[in-house]
C-alpha positions as CSV (number, residue, x, y, z in Angstrom):
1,X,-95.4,59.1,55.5
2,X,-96.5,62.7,55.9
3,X,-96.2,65.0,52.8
4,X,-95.4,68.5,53.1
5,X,-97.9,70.8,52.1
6,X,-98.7,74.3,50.8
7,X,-100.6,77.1,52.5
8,X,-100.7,80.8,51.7
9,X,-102.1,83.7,53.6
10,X,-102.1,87.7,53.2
11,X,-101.9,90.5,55.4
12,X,-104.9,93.6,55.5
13,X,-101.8,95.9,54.5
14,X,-98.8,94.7,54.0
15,X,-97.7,91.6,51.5
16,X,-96.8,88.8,52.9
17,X,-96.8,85.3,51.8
18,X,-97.1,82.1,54.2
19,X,-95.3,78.5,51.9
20,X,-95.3,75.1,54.2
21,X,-93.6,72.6,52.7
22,X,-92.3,69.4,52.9
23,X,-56.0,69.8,53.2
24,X,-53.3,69.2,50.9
25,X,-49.5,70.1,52.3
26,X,-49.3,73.4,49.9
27,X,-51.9,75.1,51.7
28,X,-51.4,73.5,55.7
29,X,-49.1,76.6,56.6
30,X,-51.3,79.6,55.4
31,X,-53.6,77.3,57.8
32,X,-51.1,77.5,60.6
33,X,-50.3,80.8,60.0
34,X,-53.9,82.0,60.8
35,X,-53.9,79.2,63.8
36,X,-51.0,80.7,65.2
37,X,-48.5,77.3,65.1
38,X,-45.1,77.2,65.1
39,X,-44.4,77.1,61.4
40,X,-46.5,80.2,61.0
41,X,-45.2,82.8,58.3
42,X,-47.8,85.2,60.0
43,X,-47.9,84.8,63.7
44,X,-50.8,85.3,66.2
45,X,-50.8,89.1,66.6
46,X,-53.5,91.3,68.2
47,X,-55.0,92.1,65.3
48,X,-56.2,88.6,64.4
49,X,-57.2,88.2,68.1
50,X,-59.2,91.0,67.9
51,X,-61.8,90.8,65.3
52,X,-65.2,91.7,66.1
53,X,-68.2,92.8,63.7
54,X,-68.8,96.4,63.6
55,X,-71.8,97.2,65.9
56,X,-71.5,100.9,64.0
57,X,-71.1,101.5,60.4
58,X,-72.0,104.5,57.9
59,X,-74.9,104.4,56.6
60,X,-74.7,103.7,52.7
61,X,-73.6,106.1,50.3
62,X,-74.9,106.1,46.8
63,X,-71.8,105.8,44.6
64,X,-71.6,106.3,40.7
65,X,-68.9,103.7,40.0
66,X,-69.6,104.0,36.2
67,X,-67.0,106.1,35.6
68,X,-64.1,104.2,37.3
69,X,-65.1,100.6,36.6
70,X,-64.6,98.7,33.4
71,X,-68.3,99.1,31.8
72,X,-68.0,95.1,31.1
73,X,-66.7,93.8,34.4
74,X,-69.5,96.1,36.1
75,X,-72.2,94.8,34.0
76,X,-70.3,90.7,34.9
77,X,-70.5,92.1,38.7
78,X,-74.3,93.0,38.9
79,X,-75.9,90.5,36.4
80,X,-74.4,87.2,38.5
81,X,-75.2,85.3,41.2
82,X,-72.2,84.8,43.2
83,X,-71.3,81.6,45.4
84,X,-69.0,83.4,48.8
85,X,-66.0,81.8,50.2
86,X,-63.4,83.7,52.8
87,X,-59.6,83.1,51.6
88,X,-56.4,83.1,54.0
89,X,-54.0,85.7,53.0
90,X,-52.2,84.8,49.7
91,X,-48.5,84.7,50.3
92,X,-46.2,86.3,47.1
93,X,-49.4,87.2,45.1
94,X,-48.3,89.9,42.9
95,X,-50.5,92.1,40.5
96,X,-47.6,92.7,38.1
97,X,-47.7,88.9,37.4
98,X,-51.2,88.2,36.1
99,X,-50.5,87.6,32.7
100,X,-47.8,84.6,33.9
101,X,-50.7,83.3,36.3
102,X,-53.1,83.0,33.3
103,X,-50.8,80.8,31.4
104,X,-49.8,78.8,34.8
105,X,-53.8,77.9,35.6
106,X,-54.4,77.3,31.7
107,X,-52.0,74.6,31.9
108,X,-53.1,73.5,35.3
109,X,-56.8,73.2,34.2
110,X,-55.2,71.0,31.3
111,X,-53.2,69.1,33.1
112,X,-56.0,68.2,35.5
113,X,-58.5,67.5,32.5
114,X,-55.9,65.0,31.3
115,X,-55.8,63.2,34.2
116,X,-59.9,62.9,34.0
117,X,-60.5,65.1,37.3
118,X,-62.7,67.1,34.6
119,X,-63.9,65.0,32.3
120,X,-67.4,64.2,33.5
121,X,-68.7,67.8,33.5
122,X,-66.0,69.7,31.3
123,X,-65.9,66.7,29.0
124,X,-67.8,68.3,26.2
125,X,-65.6,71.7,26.1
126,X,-62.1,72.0,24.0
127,X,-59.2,74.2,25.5
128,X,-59.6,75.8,28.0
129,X,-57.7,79.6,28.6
130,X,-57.5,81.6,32.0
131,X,-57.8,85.1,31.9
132,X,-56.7,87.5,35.3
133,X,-57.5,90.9,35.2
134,X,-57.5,93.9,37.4
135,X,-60.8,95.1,38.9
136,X,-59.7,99.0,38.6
137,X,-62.0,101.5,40.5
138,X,-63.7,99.0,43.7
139,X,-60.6,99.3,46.4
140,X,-60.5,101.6,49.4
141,X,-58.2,103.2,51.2
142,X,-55.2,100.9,51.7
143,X,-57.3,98.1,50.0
144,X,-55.6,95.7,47.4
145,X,-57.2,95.8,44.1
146,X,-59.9,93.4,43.4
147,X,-58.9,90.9,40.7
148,X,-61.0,88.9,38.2
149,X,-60.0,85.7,37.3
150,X,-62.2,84.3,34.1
151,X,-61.9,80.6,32.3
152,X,-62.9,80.4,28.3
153,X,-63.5,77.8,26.1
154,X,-65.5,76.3,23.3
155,X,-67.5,72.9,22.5
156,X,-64.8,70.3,21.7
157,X,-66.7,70.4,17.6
158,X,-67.0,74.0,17.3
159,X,-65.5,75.7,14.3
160,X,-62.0,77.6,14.2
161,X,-64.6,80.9,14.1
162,X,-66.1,80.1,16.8
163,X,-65.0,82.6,19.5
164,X,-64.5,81.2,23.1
165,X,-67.1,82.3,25.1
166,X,-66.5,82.6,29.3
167,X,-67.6,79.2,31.0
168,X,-66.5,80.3,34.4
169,X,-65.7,83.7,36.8
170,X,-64.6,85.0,39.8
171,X,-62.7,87.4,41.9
172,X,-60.9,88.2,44.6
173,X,-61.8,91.1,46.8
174,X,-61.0,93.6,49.5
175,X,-63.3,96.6,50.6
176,X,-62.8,98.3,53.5
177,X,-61.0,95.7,55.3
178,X,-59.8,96.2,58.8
179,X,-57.0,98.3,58.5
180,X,-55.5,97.0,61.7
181,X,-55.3,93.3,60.5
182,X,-53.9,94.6,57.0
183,X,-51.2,96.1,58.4
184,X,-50.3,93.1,61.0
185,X,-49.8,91.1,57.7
186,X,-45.8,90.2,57.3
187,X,-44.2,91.3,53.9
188,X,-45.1,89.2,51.0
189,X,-48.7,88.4,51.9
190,X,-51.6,90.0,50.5
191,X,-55.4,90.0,52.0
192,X,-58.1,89.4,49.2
193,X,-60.6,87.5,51.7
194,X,-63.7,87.4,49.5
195,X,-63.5,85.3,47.2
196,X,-66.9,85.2,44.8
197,X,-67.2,82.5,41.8
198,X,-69.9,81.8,39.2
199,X,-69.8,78.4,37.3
200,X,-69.8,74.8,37.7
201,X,-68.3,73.6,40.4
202,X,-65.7,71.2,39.0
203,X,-63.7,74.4,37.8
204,X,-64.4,76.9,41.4
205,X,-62.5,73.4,42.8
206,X,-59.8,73.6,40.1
207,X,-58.9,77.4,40.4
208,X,-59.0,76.9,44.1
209,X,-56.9,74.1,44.2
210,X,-54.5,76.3,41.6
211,X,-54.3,79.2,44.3
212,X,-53.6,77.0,47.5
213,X,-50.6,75.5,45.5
214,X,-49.6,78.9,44.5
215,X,-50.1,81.0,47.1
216,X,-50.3,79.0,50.2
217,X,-53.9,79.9,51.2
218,X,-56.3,78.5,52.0
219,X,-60.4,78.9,51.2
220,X,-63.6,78.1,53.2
221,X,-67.1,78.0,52.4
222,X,-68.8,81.4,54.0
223,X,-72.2,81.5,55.8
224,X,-73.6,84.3,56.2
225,X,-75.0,84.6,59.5
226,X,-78.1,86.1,60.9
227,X,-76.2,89.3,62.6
228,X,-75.0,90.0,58.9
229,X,-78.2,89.4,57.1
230,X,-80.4,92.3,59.3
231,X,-77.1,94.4,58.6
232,X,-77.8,93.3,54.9
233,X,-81.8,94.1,55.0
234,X,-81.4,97.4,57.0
235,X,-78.9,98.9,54.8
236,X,-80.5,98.5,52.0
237,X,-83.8,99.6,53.3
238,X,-81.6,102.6,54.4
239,X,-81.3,103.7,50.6
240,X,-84.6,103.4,49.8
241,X,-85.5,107.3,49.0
242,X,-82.5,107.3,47.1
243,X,-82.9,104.0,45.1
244,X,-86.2,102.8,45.3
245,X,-85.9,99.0,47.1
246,X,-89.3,97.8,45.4
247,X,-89.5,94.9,48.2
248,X,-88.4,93.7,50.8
249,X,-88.2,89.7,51.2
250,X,-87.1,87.4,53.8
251,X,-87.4,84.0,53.8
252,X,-87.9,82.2,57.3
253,X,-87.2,78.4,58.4
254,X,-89.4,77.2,61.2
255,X,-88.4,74.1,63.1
256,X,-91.6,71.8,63.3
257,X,-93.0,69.0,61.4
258,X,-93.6,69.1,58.4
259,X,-91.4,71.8,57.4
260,X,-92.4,75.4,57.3
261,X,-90.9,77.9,55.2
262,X,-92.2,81.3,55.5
263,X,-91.7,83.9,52.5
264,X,-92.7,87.2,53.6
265,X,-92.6,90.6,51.5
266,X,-92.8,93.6,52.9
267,X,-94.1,96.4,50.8
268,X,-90.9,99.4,50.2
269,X,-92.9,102.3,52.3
270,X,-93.5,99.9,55.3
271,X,-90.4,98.9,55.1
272,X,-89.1,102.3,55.1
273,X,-91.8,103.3,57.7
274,X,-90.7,101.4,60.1
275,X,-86.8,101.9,59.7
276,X,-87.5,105.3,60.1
277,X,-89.4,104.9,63.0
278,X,-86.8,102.5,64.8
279,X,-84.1,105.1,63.8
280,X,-83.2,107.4,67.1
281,X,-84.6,110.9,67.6
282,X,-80.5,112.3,67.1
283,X,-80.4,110.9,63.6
284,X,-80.9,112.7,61.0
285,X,-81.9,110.5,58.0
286,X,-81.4,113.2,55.3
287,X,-77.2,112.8,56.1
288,X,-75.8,110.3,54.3
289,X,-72.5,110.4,56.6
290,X,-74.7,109.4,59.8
291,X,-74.3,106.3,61.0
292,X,-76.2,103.7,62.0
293,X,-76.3,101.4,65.1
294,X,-76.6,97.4,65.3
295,X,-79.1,98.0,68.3
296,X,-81.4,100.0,65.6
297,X,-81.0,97.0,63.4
298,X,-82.3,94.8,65.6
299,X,-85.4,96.8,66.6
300,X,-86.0,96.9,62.7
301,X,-85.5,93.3,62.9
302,X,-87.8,93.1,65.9
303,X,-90.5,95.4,64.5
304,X,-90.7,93.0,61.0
305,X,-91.1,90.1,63.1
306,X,-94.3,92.2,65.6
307,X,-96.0,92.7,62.8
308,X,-96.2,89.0,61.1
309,X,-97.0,87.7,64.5
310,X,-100.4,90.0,64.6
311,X,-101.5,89.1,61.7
312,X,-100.4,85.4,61.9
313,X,-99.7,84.0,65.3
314,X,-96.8,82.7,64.0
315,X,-93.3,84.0,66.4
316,X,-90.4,83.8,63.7
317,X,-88.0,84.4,66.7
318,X,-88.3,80.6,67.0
319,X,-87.1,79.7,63.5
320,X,-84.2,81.3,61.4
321,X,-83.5,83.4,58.8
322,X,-82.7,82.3,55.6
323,X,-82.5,85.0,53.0
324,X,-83.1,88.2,52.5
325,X,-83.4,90.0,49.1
326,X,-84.5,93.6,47.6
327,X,-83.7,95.2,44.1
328,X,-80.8,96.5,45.0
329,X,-79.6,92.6,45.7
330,X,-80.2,89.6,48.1
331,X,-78.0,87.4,50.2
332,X,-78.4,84.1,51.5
333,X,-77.5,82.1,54.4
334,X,-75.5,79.7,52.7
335,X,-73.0,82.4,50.8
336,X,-74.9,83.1,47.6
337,X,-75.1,86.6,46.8
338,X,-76.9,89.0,44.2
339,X,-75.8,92.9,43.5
340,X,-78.3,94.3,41.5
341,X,-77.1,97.9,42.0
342,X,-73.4,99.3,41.4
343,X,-74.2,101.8,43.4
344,X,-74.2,100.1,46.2
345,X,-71.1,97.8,45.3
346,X,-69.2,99.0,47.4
347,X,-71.8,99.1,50.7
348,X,-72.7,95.0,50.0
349,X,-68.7,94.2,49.1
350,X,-67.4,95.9,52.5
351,X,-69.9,94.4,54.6
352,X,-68.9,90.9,53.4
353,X,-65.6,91.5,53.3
354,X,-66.2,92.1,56.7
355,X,-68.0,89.1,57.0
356,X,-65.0,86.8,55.4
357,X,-62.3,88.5,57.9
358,X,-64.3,87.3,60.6
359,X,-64.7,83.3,59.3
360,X,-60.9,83.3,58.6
361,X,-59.9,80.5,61.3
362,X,-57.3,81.8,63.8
């Protein structure tokens, strides 16, 4: 059997690095509601027929969100690693009712535990206690306000002392979203399409499974594509005189035998060389209301993959991209997703709200 093996090589000016190496009944009609069936409480309208990605968007703004966040859900926001999944529109959701959802998914999380659904992963933790909060300070426009959900508990031997400490979290979110769609939503539903959760993945199934009985939604897991990931790495490299990027990393897949995955870093002044190169004579890069075209993203994309190719012979138009990452955060094809910068919260959050609107089936 062939083994995979490891090979590195660098380029004469920038850094790059070469690796080779070897649906339950509760939830049916949010379903058919976005499907456009009979039984839908939603209806196909031309708003969910419509949905494209943006091939303009404003370039990123820096934001100071300090000041209107909740200094200890920021710090929860920017420190995670967040696993993506797109959410149907949750029908009676009300943000005036969180303290009686709390107390309806503690029990439910209970209940479930008694039955042994838990019990192999959760087994070792005592009671558990839901927590739903109000993400004050992230919505936009006619957005819906973003709302944390958080599980506590404590080891099953611990003292009475012994505070609970947060075993799982995640949210519920809204930025920017197409105003269009909002507003073709019926009374009584409410559009929080990005959902993002941190913890194991016995309890993201349990809180899910809470919300489709709830609310009638659904959820789905959420790629994120490769039109969304150059959006991702050019917006970013966008900010760099403002925030410095420190890197910028893509990992590349290559489809032969054995496997070849290529990790390559690109320096932040190359990087920001070339953006500003690829960016049109009209633009002016000093306004941070300009905007900035997906056909400029893909010559950024285009000019990346030039330059790896004369120093490597290797054409990474012929395999896919995989992930893509600079201090300000990183995003993965599979829906993982890191913000290291509350300053640009808002930029990443909008974009993948964008990005959930557009995997909702309808």
């Amino acid at each position: 059997m062939d083994r995979a093996t490891t090979s590195a090589a660098s380029t004469p000016h920038r850094s790059a690095l070469v690796k080779r190496r070897s649906k339950s009944k509760s939830h049916r009609q949010s379903y058919r509601s976005c499907s456009g069936g009979a039984a839908s409480r939603i209806g196909l309208t031309p708003a969910l027929t419509a949905r494209r990605l943006n091939t303009s968007r404003k370039a990123p703004k820096s934001l100071n969100i300090t000041e209107r966040v909740n200094a200890e859900h920021l710090a929860l926001l920017v420190k995670t690693k967040w696993k993506l999944c797109y959410a149907t529109p949750l029908y009676q959701f009300r943000h005036t009712m969180l303290k009686s959802y709390a107390r309806q998914l503690s029990a439910f999380i209970v209940a479930e535990k008694q039955r042994g659904l838990a019990v192999e992963v959760e087994g070792a933790q005592n009671h558990f206690r839901a927590s739903f909060s109000v993400l004050q300070g992230l919505a936009e426009a006619d957005d819906p306000e973003t709302i944390l959900i958080q599980i506590h508990s404590k080891p099953l031997f611990s003292s009475s002392e012994e505070p609970q400490r947060c075993v799982w979290s995640g949210w519920l979110s809204c930025i920017n979203g197409n105003l269009d769609y909002l507003h073709s939503l019926p009374q009584g539903f409410t559009c929080l399409p990005l959902f993002g959760s941190s913890g194991t993945e016995v309890l993201t199934t349990l809180v899910k499974s809470w919300c489709q009985k709830t609310f009638d939604c659904s959820f789905g897991p959420l790629e994120i594509n490769y039109t969304s990931l150059q959006w991702f790495m050019a917006l970013l490299t966008n900010c760099h005189t403002e925030s410095n990027i420190q890197h910028l990393k893509m990992i590349w897949s290559i489809p032969v035998e054995p496997p070849l995955q290529v990790a390559f870093t690109v320096s932040p002044q190359d990087a920001w060389e070339l953006w500003s190169s690829v960016r049109t004579a009209t633009r002016d890069l000093a306004d941070p209301g300009g905007c900035i075209d997906f056909e400029e993203v893909e010559r950024f994309t285009q000019g990346l993959k030039s330059h790896f190719y004369r120093h490597f012979r290797l054409d990474l138009s012929a395999g896919s991209l995989k992930e893509v990452s600079t201090a300000l955060g990183g995003a993965s094809i599979n829906g993982r997703v890191k913000i290291s910068n509350s300053r640009y919260m808002i930029t990443t959050l909008a974009l993948l709200t964008e990005c959930a609107l557009l995997k909702m089936p309808i």
